[in-house]
N, C-alpha and C positions, 0 to 999 in steps of 0.2 A: 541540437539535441534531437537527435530521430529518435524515431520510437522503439521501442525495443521491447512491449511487454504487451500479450495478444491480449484480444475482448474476453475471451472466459478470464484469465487471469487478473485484468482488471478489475470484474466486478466483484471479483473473490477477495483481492484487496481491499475493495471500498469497502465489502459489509464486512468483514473481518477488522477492520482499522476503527470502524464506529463501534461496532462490540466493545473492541477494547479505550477507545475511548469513552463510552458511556462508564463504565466502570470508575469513572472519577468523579460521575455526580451519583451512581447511583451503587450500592453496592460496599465494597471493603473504603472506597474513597481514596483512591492510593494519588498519588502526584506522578505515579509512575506510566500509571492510564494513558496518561496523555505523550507517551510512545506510541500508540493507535494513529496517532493524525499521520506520522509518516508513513503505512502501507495504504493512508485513506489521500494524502498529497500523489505519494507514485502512481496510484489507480486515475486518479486524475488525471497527472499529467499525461500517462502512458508511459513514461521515460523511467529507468530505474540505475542509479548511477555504479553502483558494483553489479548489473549484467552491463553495463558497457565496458567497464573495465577487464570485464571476464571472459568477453566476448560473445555472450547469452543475448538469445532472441527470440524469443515466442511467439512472436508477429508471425501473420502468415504474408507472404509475399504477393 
């Protein structure tokens, strides 16, 4: 798994993904929220598995 997704991108992931998973403890309460952990896992890993598929890279080289 190379990386495929840059540092702006990442951290745009992580705090967008906690946004929305906060939204499950704090707010409408949805079960839904907690679709947030997966752009706050990708930001993490760096790896995002439909741009590998797609052939998408935002890494700088």
């Amino acid at each position: 798994m190379q990386k495929n997704i840059g540092n702006t991108e990442r951290v745009i992931r992580v705090v967008v993904g906690l946004a929305i998973t906060s939204l499950a403890f704090v707010g409408p309460a949805s079960p839904w929220a907690f679709l947030g952990l997966i752009p706050v896992a990708t930001g993490l890993m760096g790896w995002c598995p439909p741009y590998a598929m797609l052939g998408i890279n935002t890494c700088k080289k």
